[in-house]
Backbone as a ProteinNet text record, in pm:
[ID]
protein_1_A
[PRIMARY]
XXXXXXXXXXXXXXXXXXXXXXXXXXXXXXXXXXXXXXXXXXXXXXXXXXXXXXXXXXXXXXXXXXXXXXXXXXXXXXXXXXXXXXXXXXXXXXXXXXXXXXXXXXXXXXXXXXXXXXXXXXXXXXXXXXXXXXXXXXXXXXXXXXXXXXXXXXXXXXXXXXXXXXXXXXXXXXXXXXXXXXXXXXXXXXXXXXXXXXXXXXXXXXXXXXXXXXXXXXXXXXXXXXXXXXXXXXXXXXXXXXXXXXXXXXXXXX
[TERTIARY]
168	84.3	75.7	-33.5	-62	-112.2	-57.1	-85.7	-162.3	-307.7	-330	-292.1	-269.5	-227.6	-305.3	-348.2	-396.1	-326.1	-312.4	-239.4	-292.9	-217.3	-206.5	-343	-368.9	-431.4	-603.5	-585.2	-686	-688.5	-576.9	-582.9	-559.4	-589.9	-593.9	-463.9	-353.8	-218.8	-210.6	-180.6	-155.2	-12.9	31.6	230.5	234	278.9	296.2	410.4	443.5	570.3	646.8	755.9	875.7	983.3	1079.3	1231.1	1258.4	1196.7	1192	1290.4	1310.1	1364.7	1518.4	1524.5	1724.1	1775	1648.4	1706.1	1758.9	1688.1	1692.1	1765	1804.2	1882.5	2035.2	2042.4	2215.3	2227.8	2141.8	2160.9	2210.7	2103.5	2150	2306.8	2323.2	2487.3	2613.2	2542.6	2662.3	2663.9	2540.2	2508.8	2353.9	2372	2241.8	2187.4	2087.2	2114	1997.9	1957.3	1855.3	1779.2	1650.8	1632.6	1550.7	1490.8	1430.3	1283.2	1214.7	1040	986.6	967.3	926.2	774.8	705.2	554.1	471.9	376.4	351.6	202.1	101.1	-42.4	-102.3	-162.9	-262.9	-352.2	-404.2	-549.8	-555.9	-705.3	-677.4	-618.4	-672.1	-628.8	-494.4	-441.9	-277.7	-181.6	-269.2	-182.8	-109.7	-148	-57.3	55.9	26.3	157.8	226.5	186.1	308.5	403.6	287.9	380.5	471.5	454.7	541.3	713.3	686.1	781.3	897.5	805.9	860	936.6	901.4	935.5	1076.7	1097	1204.3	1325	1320	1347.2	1377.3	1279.2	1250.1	1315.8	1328.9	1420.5	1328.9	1354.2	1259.5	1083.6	1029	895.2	825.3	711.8	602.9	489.7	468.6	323	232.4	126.4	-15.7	-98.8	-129.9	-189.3	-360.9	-417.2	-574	-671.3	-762.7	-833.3	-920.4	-1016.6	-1090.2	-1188.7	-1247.6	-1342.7	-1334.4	-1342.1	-1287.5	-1340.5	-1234.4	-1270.9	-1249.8	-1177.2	-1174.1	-1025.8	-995.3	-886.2	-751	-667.5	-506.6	-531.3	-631.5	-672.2	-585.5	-509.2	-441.9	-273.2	-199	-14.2	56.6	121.1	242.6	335.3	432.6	532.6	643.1	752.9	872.3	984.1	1063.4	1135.8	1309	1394.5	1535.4	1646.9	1767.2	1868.4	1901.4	1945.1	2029.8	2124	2172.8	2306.1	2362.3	2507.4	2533.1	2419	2358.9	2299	2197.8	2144.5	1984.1	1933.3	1989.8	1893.8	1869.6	1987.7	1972.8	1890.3	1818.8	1694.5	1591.1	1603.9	1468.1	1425.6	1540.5	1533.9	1471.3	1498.9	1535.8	1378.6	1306.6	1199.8	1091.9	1092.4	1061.2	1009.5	1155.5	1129	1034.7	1007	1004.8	807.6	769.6	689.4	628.9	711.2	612.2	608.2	664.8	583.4	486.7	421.6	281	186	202.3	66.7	14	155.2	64.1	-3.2	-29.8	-106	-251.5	-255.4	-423.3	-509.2	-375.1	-437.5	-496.1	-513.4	-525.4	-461.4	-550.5	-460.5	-316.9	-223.6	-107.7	11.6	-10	40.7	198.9	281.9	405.9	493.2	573.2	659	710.6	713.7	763.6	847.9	926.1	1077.7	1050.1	1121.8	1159.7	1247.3	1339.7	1411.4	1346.7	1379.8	1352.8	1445.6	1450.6	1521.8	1526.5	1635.3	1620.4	1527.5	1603.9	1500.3	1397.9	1348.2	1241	1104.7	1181	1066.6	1016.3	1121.3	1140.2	997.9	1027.7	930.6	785.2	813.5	593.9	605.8	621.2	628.3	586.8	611.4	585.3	460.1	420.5	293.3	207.6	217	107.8	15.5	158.5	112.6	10.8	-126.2	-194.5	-231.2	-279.5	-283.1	-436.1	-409.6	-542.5	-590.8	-738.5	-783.9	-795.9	-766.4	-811.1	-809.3	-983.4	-1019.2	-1021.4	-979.9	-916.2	-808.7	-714.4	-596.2	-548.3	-516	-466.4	-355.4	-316.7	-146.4	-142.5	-42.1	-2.7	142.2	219.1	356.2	377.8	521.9	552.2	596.2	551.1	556.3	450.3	355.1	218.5	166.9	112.4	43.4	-103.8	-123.9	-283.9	-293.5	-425.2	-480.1	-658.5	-659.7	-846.7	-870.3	-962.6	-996	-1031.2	-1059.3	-1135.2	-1015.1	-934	-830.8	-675.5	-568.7	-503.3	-299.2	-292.7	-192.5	-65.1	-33.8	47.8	125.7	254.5	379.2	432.4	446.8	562.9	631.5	773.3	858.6	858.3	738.3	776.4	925.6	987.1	1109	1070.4	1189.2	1205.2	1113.6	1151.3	1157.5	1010	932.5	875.8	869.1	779	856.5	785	772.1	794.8	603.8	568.4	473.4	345.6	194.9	113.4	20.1	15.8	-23.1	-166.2	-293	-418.7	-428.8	-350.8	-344.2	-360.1	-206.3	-177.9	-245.7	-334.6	-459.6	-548.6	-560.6	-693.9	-650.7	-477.3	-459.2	-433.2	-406.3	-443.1	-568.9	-695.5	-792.6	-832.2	-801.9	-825.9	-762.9	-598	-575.3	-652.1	-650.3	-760.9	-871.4	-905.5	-1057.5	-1024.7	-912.5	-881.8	-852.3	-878.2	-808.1	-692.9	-560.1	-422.2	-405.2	-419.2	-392.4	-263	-200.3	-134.9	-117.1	-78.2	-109.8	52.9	115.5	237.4	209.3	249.7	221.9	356.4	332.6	452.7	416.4	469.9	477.2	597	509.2	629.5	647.2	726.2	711.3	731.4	785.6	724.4	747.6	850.4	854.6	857.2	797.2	784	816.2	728.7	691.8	595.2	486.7	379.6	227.6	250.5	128.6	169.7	371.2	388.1	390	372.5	357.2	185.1	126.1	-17.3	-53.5	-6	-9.6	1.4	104.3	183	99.9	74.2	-40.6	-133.7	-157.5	-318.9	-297.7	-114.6	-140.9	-86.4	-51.6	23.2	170.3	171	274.3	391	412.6	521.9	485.4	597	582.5	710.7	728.5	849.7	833.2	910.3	867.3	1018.5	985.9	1121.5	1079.8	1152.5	1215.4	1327.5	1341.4	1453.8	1532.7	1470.7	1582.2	1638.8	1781.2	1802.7	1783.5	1770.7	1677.4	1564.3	1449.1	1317	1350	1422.4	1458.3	1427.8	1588.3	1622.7	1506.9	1412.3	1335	1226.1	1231.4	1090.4	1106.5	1230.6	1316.1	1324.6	1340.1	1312.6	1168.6	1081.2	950.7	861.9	915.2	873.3	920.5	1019.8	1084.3	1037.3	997.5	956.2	791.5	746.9	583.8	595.7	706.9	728.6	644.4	667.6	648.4	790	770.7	890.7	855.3	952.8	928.3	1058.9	1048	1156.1	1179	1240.9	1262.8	1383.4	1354.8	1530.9	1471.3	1650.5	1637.2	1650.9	1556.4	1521.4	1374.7	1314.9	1212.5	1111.4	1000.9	945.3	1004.8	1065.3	1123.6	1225.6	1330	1408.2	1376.6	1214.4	1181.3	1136.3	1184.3	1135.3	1028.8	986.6	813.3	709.5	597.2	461.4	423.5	349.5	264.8	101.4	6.2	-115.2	-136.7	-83.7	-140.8	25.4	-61.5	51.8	10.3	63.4	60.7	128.8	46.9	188.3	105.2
671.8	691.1	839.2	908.6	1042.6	1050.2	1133.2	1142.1	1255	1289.5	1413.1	1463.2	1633.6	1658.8	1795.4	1813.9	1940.1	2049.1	2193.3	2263.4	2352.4	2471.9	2490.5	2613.2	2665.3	2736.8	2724.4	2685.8	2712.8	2510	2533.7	2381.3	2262.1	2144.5	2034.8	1992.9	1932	1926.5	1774.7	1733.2	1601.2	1568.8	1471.5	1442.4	1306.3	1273.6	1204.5	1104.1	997	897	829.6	827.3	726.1	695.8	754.5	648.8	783.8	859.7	983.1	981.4	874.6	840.2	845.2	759.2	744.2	842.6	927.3	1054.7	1146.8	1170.4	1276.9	1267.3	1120.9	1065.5	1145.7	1073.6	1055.9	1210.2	1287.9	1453.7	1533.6	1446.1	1531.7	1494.5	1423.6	1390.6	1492	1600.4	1679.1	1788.7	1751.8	1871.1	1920.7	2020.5	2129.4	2162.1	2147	2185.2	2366	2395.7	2477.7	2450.7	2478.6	2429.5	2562.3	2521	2654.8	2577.9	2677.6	2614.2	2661.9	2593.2	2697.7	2627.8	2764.6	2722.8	2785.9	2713.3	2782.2	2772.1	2884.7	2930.4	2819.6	2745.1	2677.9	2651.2	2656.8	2556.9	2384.6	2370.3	2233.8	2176	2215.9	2165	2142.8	2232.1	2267.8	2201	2167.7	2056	1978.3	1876.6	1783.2	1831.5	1907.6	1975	2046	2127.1	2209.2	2093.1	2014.9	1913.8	1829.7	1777.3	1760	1833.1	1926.5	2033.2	2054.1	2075.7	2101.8	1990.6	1817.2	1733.9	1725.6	1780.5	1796.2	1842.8	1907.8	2032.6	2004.4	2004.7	1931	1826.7	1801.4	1704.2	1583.6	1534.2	1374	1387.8	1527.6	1500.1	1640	1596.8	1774.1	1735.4	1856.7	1833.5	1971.5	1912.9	1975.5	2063.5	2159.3	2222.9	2229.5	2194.8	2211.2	2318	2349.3	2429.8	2373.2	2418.6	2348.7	2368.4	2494.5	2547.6	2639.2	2487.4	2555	2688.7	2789.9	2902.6	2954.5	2833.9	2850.6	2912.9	2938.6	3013.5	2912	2999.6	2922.3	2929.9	2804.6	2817.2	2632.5	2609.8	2498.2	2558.8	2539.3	2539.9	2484.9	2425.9	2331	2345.1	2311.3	2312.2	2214.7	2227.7	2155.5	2239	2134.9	2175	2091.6	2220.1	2163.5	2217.5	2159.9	2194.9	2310.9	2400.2	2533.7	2551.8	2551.1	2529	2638.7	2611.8	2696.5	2623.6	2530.6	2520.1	2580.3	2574.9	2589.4	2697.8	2799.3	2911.5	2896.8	2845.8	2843.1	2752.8	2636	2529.3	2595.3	2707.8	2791.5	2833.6	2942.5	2974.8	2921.7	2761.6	2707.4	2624.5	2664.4	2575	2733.6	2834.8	2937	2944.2	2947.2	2938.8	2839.7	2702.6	2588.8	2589.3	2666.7	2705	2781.2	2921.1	3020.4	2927	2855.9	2747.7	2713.2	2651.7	2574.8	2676	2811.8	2895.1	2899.2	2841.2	2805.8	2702.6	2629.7	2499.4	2486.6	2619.2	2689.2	2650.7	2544.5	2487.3	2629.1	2612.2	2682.1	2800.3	2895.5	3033.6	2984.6	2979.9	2936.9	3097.4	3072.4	3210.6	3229	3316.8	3356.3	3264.8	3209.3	3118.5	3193.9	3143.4	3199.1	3147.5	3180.1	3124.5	3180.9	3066.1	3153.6	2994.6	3052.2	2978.7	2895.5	2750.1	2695	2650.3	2702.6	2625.1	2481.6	2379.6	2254	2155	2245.7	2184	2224.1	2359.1	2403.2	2345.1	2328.9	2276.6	2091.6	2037.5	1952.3	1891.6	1976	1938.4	1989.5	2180.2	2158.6	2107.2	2031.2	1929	1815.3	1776.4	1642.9	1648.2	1808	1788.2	1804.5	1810.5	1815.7	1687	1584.8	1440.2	1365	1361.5	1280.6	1117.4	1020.1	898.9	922.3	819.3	828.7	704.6	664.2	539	532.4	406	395.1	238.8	219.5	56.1	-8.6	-115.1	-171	-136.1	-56.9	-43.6	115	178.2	293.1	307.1	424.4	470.4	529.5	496.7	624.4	687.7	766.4	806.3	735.3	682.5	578.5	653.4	810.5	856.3	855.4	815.6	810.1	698.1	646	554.5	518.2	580.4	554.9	415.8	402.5	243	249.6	171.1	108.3	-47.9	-80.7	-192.3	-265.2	-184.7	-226.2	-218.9	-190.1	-141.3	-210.8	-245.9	-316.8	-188.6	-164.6	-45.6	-93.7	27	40.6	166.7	115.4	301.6	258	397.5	465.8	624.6	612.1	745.3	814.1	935.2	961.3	1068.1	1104.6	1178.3	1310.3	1378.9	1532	1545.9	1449.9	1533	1368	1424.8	1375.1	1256.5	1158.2	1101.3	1166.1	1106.3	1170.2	1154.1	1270.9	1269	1265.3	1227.8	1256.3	1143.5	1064.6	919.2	884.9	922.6	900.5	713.5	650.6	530.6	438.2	488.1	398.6	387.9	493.8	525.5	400.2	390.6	258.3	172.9	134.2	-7.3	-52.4	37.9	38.3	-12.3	17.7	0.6	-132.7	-150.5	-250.8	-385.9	-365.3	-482	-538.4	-419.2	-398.2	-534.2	-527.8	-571.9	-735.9	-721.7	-832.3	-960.5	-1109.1	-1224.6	-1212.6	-1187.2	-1237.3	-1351.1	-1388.1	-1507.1	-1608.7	-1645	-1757.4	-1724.7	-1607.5	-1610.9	-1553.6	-1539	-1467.4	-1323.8	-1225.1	-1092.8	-999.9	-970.2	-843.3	-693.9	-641	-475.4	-405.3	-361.1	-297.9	-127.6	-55.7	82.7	65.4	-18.3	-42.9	102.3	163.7	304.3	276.7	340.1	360.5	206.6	72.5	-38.6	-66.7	37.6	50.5	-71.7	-61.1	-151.1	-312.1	-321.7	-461.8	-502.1	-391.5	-440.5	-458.3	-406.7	-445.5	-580.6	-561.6	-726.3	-818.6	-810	-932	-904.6	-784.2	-805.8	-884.5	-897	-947.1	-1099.4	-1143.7	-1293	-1330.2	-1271	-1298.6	-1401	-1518.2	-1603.4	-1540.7	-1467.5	-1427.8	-1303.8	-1174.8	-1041	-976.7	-937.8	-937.6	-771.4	-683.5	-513.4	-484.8	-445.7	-403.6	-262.6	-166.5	5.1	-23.3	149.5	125.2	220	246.1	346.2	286.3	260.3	216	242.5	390.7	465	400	414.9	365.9	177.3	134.4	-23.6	-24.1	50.2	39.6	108.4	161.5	273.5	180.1	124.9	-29.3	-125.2	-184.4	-304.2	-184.2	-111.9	-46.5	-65.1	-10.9	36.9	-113.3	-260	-325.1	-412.4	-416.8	-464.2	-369.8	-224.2	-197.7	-233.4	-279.3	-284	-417.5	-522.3	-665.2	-740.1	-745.3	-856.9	-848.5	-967.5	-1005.7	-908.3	-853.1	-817.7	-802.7	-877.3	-911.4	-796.1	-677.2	-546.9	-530.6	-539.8	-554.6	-475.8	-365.3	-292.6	-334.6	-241	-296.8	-294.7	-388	-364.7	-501.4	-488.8	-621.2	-715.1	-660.5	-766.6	-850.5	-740.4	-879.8	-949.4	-985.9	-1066.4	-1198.7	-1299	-1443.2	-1478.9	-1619.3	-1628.4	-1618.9	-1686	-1637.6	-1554.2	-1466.5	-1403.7	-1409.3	-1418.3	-1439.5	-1308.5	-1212.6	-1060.3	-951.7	-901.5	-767.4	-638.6	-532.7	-432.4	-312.4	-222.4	-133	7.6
-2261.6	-2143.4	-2112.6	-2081.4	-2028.7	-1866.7	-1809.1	-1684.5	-1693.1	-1624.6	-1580.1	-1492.3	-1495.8	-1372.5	-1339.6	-1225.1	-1213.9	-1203.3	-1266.6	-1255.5	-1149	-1119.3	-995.6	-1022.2	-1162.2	-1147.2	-1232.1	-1355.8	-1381.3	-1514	-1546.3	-1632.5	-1596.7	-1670.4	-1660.9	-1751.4	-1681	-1769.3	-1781.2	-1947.9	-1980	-1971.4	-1882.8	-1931.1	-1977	-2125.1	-2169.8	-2109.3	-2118.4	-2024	-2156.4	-2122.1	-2214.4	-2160.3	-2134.7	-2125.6	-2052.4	-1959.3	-1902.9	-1731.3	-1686.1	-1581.8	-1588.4	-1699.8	-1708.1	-1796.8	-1852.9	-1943	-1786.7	-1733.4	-1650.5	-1554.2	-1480.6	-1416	-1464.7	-1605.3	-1716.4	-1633.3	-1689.6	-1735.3	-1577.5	-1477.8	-1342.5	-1292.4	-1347.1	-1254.2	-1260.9	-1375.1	-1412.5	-1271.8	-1195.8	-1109.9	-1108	-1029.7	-987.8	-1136.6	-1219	-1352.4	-1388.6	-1417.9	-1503.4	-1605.3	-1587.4	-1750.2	-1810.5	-1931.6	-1964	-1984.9	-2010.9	-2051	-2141.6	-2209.4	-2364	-2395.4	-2370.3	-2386.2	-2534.5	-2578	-2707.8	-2705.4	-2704.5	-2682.3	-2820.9	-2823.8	-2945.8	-2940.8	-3005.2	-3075.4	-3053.2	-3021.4	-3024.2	-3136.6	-3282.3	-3344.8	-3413.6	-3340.2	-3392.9	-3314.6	-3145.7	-3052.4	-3098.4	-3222.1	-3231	-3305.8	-3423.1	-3521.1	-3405.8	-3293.2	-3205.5	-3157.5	-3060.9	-2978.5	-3044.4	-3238	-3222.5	-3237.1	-3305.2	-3327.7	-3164.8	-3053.2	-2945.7	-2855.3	-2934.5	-2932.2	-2979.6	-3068.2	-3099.2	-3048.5	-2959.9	-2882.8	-2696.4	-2743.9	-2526.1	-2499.1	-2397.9	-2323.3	-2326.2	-2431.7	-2454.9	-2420.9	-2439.7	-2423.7	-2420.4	-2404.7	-2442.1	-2283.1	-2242.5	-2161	-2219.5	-2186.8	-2284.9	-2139.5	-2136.1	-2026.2	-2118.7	-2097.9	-2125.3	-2050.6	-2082.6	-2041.1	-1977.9	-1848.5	-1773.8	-1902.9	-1955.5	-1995.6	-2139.7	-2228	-2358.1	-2441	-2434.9	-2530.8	-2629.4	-2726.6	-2856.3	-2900.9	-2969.1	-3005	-2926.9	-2916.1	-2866.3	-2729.8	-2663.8	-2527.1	-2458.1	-2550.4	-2515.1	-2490.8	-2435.8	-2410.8	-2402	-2529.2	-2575.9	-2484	-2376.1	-2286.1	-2364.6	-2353.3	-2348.9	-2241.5	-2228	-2111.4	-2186.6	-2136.1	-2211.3	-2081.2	-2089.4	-2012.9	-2026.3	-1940.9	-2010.9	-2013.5	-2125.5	-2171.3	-2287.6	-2319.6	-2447.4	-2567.2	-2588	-2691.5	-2728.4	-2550.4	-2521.8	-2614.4	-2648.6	-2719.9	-2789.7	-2888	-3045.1	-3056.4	-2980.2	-3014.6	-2983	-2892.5	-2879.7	-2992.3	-2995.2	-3173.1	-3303.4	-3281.2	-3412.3	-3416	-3269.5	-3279.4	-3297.5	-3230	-3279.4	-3437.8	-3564.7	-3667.1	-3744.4	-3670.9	-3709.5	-3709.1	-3564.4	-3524.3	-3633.5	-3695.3	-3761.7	-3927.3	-3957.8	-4083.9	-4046.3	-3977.2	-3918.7	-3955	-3974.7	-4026.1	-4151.7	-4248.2	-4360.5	-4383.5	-4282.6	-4297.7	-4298	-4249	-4220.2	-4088.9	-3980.1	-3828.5	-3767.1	-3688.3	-3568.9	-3499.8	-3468.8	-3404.8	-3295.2	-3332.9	-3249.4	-3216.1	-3070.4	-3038.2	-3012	-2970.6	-2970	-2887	-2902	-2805.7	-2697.3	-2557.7	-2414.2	-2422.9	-2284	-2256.4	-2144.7	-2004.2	-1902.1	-1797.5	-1774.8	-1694.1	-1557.1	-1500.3	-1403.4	-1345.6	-1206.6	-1128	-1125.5	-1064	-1108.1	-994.4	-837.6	-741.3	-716	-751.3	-686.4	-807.1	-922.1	-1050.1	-1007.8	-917.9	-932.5	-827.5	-738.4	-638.7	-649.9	-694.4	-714.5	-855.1	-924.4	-1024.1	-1035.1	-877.8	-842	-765.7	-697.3	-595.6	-699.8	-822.3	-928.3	-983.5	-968.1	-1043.8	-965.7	-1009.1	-966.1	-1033.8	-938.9	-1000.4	-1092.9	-1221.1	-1293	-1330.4	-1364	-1353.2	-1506.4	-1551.2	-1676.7	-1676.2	-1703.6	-1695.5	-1551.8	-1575.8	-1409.6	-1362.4	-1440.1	-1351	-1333.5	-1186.7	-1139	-1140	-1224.5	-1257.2	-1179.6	-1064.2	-1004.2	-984.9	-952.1	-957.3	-848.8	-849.1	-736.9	-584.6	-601.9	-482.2	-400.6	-489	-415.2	-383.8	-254.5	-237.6	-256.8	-339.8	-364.4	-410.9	-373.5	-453.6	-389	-477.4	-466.2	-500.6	-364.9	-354	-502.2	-602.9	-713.8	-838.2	-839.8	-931	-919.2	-1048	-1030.1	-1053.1	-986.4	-974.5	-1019.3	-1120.8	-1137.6	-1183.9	-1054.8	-1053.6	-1123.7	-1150.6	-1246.6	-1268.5	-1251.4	-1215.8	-1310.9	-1346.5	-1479.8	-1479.5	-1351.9	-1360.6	-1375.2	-1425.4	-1450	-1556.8	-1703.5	-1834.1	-1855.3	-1958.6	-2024	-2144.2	-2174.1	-2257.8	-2363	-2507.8	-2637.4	-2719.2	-2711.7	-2787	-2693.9	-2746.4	-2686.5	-2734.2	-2681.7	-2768.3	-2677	-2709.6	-2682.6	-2656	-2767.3	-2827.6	-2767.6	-2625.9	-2481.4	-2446.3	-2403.2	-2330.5	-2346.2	-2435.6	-2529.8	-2503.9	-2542.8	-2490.2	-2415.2	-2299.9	-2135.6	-2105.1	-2141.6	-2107	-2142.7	-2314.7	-2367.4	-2300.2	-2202.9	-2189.7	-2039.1	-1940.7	-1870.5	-1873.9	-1938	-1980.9	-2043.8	-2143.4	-2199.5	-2135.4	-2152.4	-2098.6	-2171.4	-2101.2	-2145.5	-2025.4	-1953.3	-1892.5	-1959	-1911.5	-2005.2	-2147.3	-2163.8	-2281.8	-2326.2	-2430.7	-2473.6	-2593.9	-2517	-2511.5	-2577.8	-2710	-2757.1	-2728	-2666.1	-2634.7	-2776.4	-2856.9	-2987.6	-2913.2	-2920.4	-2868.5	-2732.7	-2667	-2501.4	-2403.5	-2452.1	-2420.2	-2234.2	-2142.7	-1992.9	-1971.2	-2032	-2030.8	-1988	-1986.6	-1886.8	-1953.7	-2102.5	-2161.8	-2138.6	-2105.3	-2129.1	-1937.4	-1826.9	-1694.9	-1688.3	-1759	-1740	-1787.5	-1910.4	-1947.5	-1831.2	-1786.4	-1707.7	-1531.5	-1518.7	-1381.7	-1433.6	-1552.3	-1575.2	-1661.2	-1582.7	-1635.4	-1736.9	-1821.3	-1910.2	-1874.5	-1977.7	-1936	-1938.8	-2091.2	-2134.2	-2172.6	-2158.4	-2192.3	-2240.6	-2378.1	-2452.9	-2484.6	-2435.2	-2475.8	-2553.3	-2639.2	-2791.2	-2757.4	-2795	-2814.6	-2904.6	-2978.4	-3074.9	-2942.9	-2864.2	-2795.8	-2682	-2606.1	-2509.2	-2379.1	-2375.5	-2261.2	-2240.8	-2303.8	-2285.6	-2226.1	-2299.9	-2239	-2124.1	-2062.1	-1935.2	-1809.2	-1914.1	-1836.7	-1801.9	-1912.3	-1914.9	-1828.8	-1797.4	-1684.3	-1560.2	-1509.4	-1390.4	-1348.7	-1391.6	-1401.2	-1379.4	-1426.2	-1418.6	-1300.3	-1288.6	-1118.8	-995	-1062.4	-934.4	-890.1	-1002.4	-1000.7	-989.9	-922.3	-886.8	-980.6	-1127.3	-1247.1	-1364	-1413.3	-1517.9	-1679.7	-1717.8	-1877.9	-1941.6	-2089.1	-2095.3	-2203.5	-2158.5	-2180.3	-2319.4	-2492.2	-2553.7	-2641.6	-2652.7	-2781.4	-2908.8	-3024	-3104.2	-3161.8	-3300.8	-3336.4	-3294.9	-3378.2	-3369	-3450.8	-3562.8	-3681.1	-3583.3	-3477.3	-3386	-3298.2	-3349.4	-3214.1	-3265.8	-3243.6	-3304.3	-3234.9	-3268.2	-3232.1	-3263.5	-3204.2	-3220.9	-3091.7	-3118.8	-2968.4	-2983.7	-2883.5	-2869.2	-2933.1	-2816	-2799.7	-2869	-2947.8	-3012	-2952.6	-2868.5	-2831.9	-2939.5	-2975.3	-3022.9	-3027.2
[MASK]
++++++++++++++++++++++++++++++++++++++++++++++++++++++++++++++++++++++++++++++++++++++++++++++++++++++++++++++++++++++++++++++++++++++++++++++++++++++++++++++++++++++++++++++++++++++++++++++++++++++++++++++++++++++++++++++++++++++++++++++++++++++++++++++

């Protein structure tokens, strides 16, 4: 799932969602934390090779800053965001290096990696006055701090937290819309990837008898069974693949 968000100055910022709640949760208990932000100037076309590199790196996720008004060249900015710690540099570093391979690939003008430290509360909050709700199909995502809704639209929150989830998946997007639109009624529904759990709570607003969401990661699970009790429907949230799931299903999500 991608959230837009407006930035404060001139771009349109995408934040991808995954298991981003109980990552960030685990991590704050040690305390007040820091993190760092490591942004990288690209090309559209080089977006996906940066983000995932910085994926690597970042604290379970990448956000994409877009340009209102595309001008070609490295007018897009890969973000990841990591704890600061004794490790923290050397992954700067190590994504730095990882970074200057991608030029022989012949993508896109991709510019010098930043770094600059964030406070933990002050990021935390204009962070959050950024997230706006977005419509896709019949149903409105919005952050569960916000109360938005429309008479015409079927809502559903979700905390995307501090940190991001993993990658930049257009994909959700589609099968958001697609289930949107779809009769699942009565029907029995697999979510593979369920990640946030956000494709397997739409399902189940829209009727679905049964809604089964697998992750190989246990974060994203638990992130999926939150997310769905708070949006008051059942999903039966287990780590793991599709191979451990017995059954037939109507509808396959993935």
């Amino acid at each position: 799932m991608t959230w837009k968000v407006r930035h404060r100055r001139t771009a349109t910022v995408r934040i991808s969602l995954g298991a981003s709640k109980t990552r960030w949760a685990a991590a704050s208990t040690a305390g007040a934390l820091r993190w760092l932000e490591i942004a990288v100037p690209a090309h559209a076309e080089a977006v996906e090779a940066v983000s995932e590199i910085l994926s690597r790196y970042g604290h379970n996720g990448i956000a994409v800053e877009l340009p209102l008004a595309p001008r070609g060249g490295a007018d897009h900015t890969v973000k990841a965001y990591l704890v600061e710690d004794v490790d923290s540099y050397a992954k700067v570093s190590d994504a730095r290096d990882a970074l200057g391979h991608l030029q022989a690939f012949g993508l896109g003008p991709i510019g010098e990696l930043a770094v600059r430290a964030v406070d933990d509360e002050d990021w935390l909050e204009s962070w959050k006055a950024t997230v706006t709700p977005v419509r896709i199909g019949r149903f409105l995502v919005r952050p569960t701090w916000s109360d938005a809704s429309a008479a015409d639209a079927i809502t559903i929150a979700l905390d995307p937290g501090m940190a991001f989830g993993t990658g930049l998946h257009p994909t959700t997007q589609q099968c958001l819309e697609a289930v949107s639109y779809m009769d699942v009624e009565g029907l029995r529904v697999l979510d593979v990837g369920t990640g946030s759990g956000i494709l397997a709570i739409a399902a189940a607003k829209r009727g679905a008898r049964e809604v089964v969401g697998v992750d190989t990661d246990p974060l994203a699970v638990r992130a999926a069974k939150e997310n769905a009790e708070a949006n008051g429907v059942t999903v039966d949230a287990r780590s793991g693949s599709a191979a451990d799931v017995d059954g037939a299903f109507d509808v396959v999500l993935a």
